[in-house]
C-alpha positions in Angstrom: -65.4 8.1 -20.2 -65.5 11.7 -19.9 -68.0 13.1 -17.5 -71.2 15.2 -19.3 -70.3 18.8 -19.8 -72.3 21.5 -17.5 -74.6 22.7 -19.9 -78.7 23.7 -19.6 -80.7 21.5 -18.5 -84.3 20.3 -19.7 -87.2 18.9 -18.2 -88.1 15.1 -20.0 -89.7 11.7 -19.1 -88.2 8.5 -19.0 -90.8 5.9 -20.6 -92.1 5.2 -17.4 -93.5 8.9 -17.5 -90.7 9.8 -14.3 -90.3 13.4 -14.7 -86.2 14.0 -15.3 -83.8 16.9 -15.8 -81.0 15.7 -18.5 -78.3 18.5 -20.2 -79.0 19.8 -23.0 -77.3 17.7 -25.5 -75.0 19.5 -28.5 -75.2 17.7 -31.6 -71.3 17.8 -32.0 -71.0 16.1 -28.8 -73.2 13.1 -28.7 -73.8 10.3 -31.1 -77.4 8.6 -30.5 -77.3 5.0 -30.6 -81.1 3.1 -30.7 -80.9 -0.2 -28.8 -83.8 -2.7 -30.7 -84.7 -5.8 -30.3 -87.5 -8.0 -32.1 -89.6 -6.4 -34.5 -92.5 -8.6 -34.4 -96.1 -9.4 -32.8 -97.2 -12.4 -30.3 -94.5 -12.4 -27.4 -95.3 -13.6 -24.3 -95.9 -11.0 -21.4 -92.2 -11.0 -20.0 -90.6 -9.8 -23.6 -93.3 -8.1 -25.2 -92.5 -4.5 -24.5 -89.2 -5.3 -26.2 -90.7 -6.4 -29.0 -92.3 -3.7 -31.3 -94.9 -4.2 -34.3 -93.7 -3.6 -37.3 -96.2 -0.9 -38.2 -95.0 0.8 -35.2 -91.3 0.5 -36.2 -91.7 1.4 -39.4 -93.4 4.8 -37.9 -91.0 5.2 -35.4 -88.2 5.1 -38.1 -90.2 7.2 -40.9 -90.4 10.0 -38.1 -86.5 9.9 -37.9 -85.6 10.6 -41.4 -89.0 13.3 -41.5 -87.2 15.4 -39.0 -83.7 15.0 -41.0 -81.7 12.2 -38.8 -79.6 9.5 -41.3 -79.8 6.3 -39.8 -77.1 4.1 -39.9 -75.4 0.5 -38.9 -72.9 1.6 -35.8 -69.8 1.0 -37.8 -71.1 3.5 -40.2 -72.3 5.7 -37.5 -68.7 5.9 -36.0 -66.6 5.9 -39.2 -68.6 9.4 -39.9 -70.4 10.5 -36.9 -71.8 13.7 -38.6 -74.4 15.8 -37.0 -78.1 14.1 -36.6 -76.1 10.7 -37.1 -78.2 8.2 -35.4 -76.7 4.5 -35.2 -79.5 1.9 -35.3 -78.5 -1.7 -33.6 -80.9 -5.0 -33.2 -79.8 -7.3 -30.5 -80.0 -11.0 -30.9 -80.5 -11.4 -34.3 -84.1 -12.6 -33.7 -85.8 -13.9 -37.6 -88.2 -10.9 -37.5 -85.5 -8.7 -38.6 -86.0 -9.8 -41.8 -88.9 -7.7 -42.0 -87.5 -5.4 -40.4 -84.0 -5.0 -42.8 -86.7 -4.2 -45.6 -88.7 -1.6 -43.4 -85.1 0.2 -43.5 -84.1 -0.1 -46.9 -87.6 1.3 -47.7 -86.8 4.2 -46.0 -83.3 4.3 -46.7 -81.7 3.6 -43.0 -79.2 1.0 -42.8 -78.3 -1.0 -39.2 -76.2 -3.3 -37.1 -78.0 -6.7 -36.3 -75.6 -8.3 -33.5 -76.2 -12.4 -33.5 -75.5 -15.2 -31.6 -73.5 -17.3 -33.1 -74.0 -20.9 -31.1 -78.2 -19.8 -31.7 -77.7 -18.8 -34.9 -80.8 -20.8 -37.1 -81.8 -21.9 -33.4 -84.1 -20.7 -30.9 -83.5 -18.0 -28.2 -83.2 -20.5 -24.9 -82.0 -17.9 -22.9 -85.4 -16.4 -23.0 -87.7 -17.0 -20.4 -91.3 -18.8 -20.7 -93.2 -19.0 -23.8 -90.3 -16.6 -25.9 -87.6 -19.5 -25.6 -89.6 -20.5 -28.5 -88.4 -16.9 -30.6 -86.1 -18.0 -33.5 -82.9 -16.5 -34.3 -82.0 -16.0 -38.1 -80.9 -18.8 -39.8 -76.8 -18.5 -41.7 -78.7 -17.8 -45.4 -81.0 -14.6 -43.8 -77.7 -13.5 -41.8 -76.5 -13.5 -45.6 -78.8 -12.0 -47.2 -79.3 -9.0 -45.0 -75.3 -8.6 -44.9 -76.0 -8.6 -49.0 -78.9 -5.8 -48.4 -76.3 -3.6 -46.8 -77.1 -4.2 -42.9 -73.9 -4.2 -40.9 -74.1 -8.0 -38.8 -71.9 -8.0 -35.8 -71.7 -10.0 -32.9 -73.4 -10.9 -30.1 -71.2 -13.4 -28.5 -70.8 -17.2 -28.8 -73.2 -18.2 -26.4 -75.2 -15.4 -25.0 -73.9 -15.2 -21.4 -73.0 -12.1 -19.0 -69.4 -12.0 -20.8 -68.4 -10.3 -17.5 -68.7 -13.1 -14.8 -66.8 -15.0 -17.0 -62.9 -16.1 -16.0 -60.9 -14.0 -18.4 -59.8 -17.2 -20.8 -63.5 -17.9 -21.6 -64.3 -14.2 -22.4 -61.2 -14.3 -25.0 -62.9 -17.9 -26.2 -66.1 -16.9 -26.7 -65.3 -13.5 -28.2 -62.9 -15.0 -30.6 -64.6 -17.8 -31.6 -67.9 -15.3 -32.3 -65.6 -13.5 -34.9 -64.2 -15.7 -36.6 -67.5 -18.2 -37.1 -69.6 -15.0 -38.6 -66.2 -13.9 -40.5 -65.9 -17.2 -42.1 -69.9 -17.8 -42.7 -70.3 -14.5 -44.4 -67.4 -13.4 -46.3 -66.9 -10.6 -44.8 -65.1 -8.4 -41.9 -66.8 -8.1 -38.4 -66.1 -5.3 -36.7 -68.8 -4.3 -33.9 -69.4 -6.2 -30.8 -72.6 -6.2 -28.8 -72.1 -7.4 -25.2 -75.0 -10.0 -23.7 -77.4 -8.7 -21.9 -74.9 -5.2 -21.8 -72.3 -6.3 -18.9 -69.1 -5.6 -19.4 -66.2 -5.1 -17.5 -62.7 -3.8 -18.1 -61.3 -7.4 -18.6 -64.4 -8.1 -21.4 -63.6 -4.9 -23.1 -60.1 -5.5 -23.2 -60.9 -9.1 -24.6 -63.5 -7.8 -27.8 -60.5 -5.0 -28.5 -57.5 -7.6 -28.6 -60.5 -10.2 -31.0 -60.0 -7.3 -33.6 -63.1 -5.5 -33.2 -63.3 -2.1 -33.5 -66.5 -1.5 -31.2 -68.8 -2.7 -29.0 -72.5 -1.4 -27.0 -73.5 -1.7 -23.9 -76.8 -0.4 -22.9 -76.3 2.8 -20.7 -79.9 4.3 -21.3 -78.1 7.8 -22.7 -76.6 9.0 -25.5 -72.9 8.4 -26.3 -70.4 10.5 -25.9 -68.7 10.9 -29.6 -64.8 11.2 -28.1 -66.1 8.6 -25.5 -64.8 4.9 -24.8 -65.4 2.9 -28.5 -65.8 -0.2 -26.3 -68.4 1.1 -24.1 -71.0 2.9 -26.4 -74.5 4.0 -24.4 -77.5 3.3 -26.5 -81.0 4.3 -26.2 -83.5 1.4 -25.7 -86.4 1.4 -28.2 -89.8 -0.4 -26.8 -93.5 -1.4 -27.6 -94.3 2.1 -25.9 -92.2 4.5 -27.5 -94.0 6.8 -29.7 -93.2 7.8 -33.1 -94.1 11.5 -32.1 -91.1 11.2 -29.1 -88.3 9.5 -31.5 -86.8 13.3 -32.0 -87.1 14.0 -28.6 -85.5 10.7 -27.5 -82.4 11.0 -29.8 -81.8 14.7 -28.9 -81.9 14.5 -24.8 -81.4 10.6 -24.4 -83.5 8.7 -21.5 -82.2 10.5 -18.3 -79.4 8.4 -16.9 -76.1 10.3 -16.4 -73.1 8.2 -16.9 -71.2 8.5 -13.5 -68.1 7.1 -12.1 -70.3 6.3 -9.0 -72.8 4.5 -11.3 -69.9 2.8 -12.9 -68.8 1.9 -9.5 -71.9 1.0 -8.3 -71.6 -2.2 -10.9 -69.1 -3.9 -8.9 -71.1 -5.8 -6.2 -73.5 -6.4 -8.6 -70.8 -8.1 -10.9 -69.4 -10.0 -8.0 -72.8 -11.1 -6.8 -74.1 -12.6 -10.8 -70.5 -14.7 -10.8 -71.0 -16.4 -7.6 -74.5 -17.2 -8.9 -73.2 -18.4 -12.3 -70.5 -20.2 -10.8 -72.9 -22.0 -8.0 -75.1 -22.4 -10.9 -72.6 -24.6 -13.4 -70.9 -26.0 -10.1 -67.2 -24.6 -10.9 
């Protein structure tokens, strides 16, 4: 992906409150992804600053379109990535979106929800604790949100790291994802969403040759519009994030640079989650 251009920087904070210094984003070069997950109340401690109230979504949204952004699915969002384009993705598919789907079309904001497709009408077991009990929509909401005009894309067959998978198994899984939704609902698939946001150069090669046309990592920055299609950086939306800092997130993204060192820096990480995976199964 092409390094960040030397332009001004500006003094933000990450959500943690960490003072950063980010460039100065151009609106002709970045395309602001958010990263969501459920939109709900009640999660357990370990998932519930991923999980934002609905009251507090529907602010964090309303402030958006207030300050002029359109808010799209990410196959929208790429097919005409004009200036204050924001793509708006929902990972795991979780049955809350329902409420959330109709937040959006209230304010006129579409999105990509990525599902599951072994949990789909199932629960999420790769949760930890009390949240394995979190349910995932059900084929007939899947449908009915598709109808509504929300973009449903893929989240994998079985929710693992795609990356420590032997290359065979990434193809199977990716595959298999497409063509399940793509038979279920009618209708074409095009945008991936890695599990958990690994990826590797084998995974990305494997959700091209599958026929999609996208996929998103996680990244914690904004996404470079002639960047990789295959690697699109989001911005992760939590419990915390004000509606009043929305603008300011989308504009100057969350203060991680997208290096070739941090790139690297994935590698031994990689290696170390496959020899735990494949100690773990026994293979």
């Amino acid at each position: 992906m092409p390094s960040i251009p030397a332009v001004p920087p500006v003094a933000s904070k990450n959500q943690r409150g960490d003072t950063l210094t980010t460039p100065r984003a151009r609106p002709d070069d970045y395309l602001p992804v958010l990263m969501f997950h459920s939109i709900g109340r009640g999660a357990g401690p370990e998932f519930r600053r991923w999980q934002v109230d609905p009251g507090l979504f529907q602010e964090q949204i309303e402030a958006l379109v207030a300050a002029g952004y359109r808010l799209v699915g990410m196959s929208a969002a790429l097919d005409d990535p004009a200036d204050r384009t924001v793509g708006v993705t929902f990972d795991d598919a979780y049955q809350d979106f329902v409420e959330a789907a109709g937040i959006l079309r209230s304010a006129g904001c579409g999105a990509t929800v990525y599902a599951p497709t072994r949990y789909v009408g199932a629960e999420a077991s790769w949760l930890a604790g009390p949240d394995t009990g979190l349910s995932i929509m059900d084929w007939s909401e899947l449908a009915e949100v598709a109808a509504a005009g929300i973009e449903v894309g893929s989240h994998g067959h079985t929710h693992l790291e795609m990356d420590v998978l032997r290359a065979g198994r990434q193809r199977a899984e990716v595959a298999l994802s497409r063509r399940i939704l793509q038979t279920r609902l009618g209708q074409p698939v095009r945008s991936f969403c890695y599990p958990h946001g690994y990826n590797s150069a084998a995974t990305r090669a494997a959700v091209r040759d599958a026929g999609f046309d996208s996929a998103c990592e996680v990244g914690f920055g904004l996404h470079r519009r002639d960047g990789d299609r295959f690697a699109i950086r989001r911005l992760i939306v939590t419990n915390d994030t004000r509606p009043e800092d929305m603008e300011h997130l989308v504009r100057f993204g969350q203060g991680v640079p997208d290096t070739a060192l941090r790139r690297a820096a994935r590698i031994p990480w990689r290696l170390y989650r496959r020899a735990k995976f494949y100690t773990a199964v026994g293979k």
